[in-house]
N, C-alpha and C positions, 0 to 999 in steps of 0.2 A: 126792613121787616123780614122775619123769619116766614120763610113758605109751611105751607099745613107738612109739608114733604119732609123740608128738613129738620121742624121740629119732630115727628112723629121718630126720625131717623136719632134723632138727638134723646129722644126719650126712651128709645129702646136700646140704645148703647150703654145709658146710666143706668138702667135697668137691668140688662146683660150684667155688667159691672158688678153689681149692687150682690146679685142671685150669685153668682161665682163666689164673691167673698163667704155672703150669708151661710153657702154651700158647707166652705172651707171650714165654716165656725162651728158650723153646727156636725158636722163630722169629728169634730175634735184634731185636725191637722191646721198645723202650724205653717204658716204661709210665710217665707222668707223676706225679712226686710228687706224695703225697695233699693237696688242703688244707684248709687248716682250715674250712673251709663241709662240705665232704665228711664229716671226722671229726667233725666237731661236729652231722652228721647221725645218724651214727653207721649210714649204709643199706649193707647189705652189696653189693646189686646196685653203688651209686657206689664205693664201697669194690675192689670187684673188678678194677675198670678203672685203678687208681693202684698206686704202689709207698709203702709206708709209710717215706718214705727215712728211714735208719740217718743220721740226723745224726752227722757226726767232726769237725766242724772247731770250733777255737776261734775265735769269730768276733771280729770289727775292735776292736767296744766293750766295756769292764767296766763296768758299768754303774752309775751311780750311786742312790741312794736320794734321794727327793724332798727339797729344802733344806729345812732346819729353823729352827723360828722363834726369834728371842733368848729364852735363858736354858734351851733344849732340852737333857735331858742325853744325848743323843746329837749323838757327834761330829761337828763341824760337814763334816769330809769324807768320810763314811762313802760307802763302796763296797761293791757288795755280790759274790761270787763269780761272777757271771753276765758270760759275755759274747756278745753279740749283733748284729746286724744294725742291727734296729729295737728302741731300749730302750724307747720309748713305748708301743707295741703287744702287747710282750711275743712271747707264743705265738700269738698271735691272727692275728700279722703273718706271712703267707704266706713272705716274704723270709729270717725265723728256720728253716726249714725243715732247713740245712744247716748249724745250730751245735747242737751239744754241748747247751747249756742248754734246748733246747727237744726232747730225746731221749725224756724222757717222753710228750710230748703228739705227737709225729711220729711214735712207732715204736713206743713201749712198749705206749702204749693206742690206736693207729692197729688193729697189728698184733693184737691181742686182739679189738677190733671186728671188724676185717674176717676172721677166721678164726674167729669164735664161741668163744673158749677162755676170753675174763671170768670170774672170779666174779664173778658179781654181786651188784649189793643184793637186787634185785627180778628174781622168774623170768621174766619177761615184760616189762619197761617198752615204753614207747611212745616211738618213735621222735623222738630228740629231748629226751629226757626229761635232764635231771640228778639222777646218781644214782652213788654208789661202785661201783667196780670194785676186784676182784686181780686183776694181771697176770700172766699163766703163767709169771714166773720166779719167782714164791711168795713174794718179799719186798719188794713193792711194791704201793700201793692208790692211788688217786687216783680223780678227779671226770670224766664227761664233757662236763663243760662248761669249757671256757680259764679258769681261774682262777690267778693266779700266784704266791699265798702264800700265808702263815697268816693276816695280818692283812686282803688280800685275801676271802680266805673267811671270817673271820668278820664282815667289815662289809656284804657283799657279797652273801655265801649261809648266814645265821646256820641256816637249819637243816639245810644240809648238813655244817656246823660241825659239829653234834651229834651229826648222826646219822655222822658217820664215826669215830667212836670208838667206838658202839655196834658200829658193823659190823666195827673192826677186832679188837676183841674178842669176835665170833661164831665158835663150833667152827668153821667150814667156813673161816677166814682167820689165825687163829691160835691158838699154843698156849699158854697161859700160863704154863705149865712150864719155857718153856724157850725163849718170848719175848716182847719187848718194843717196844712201838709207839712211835714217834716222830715228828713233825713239828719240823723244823726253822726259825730264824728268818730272816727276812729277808735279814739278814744273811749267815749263811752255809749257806746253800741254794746247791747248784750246777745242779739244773735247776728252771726258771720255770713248772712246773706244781707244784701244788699235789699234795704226795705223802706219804704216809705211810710211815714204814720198817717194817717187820717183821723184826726181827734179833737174832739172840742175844742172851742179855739180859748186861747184864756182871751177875758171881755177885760182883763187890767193891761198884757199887750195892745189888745185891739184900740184900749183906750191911748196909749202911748203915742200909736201911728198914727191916730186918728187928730193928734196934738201937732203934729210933724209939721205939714201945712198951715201958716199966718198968713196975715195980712204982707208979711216981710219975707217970709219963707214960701214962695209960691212954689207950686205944684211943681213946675218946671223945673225947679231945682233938683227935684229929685228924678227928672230924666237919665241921668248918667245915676251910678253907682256913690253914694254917701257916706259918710261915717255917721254914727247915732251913737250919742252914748248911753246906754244904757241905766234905769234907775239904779239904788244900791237893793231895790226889791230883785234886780234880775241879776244881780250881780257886779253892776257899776262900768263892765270894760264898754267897748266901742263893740259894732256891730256894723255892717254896711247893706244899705239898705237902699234898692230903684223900684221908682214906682212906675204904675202904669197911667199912661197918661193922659184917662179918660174914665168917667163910671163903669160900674159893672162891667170891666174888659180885664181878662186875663193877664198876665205875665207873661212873656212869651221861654218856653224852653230851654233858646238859645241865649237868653239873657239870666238866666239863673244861671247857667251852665257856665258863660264868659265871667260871670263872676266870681263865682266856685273857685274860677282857675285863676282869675287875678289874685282872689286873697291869699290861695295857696300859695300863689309864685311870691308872694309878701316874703320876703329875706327875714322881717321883724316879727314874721307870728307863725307859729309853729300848724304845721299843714297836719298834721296826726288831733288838732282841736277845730278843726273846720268844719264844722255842720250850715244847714241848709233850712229853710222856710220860706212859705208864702200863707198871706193871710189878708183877708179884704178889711178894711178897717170900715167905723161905722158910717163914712161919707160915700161908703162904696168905691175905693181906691182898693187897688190888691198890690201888697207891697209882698217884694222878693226880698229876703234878707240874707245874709250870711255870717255866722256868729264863730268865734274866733277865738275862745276862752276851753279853762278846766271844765266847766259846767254845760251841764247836757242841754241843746236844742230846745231837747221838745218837755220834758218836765220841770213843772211850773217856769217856765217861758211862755213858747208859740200854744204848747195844748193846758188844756185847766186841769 
């Protein structure tokens, strides 16, 4: 519980904040978009003095995914949704500041820093720190550290891997009733921070999982990690999918994350289409899947 102390301290900080910009606006001076040394401070006083610019532009490059080596089963010209400025740099590059793909890490989670509205992981971190956030539009999580995928973050930051499935499955980020988490692949991610969805859950998935469990197919079987194949409504390939082995009980982190990294290490499926889900089906099982296809995660899949 928040003390009378450090909420009052918390509201006069957003407030402070708020009157500086308002200041800025109404003077008519132009306030320097934020950059990434600033946001990746995450300091509300540096934060104050910038504007968290609204990237709109679709920028010059699509960007490609790094060449692949003979006998890769991922497509020798794979492109991924993203277009940018600087594709090497990602988010990191100052220059991305005014495309589209880098909207999360410029505005989404700029703007949630610098006016203290996060959910956070942690009530207090230290300044600097990486660590999951939800942003106040309620269906979006991500990292404050530039990370720009799935496979990014799990080679990169394997325990922020983990624990962001824990968090996005905590009461205070989402509901399981009635939604469903997603990270998407490489592939087709439209912004180059590393984000998790929080969205509707589709009720024709929910029905699918919900089918998974027979009489012949017990529960238990899907203790370890599965193959599912998928209807031709979702596309048809295989998907791999463990469940948790009790009602209304989460997924644990570390079992999304172990899995992530086994389909990746898959020789036969190309780690640049490797997306991510969890979704509680209607008997109250929360199934972890990993999907392994061209086709995106989370539209018409995991979210409705």
């Amino acid at each position: 519980m928040i003390s009378p102390a450090t909420h009052s301290s918390l509201a006069l900080s957003i407030l402070l904040t708020t009157l500086i910009i308002e200041a800025s606006a109404q003077a008519g001076t132009k306030l320097p978009p934020c950059t990434n040394a600033q946001i990746r401070k995450g300091d509300k006083t540096s934060l104050a003095h910038c504007e968290c610019f609204k990237g709109d532009q679709k920028c010059s490059t699509q960007c490609p995914v790094s060449s692949q080596p003979p006998g890769s089963p991922c497509p020798g010209n794979l492109l991924t949704q993203l277009h940018l400025n600087d594709c090497t740099h990602h988010c990191r590059a100052d220059t991305n500041h005014v495309c589209s793909s880098c909207g999360v890490w410029f505005h989404s989670l700029c703007t949630c820093l610098q006016t203290g509205t996060c959910v956070q992981q942690y009530a207090s971190p230290a300044p600097g720190a990486a660590y999951w956030v939800k942003t106040p539009g309620g269906d979006l999580a991500t990292v404050t550290v530039p990370v720009a995928d799935i496979l990014a973050l799990e080679v990169e930051h394997p325990q922020l891997a983990e624990e962001g499935w824990d968090f996005g499955q905590s009461a205070k980020v989402s509901n399981p009733a009635t939604q469903a988490l997603v990270i998407n692949s490489v592939h087709s991610i439209t912004h180059n921070q590393i984000h998790m969805h929080l969205c509707p859950l589709n009720r024709d998935m929910q029905k699918l999982l919900s089918g998974l469990v027979t009489l012949k197919t017990p529960l238990s079987q899907f203790k370890s990690r599965q193959p599912v194949r998928l209807t031709s409504q979702f596309g048809g390939a295989f998907m791999y999918c463990q469940a948790a082995q009790g009602k209304n009980q989460p997924i644990s982190g570390k079992v999304m994350s172990d899995n992530i990294k086994a389909v990746r290490n898959d020789k036969s499926l190309c780690d640049y289409e490797v997306g991510a889900a969890v979704l509680r089906d209607s008997n109250g099982i929360t199934w972890g899947c990993v999907t392994a296809d061209r086709l995106s995660t989370e539209y018409q899949r995991f979210c409705a």
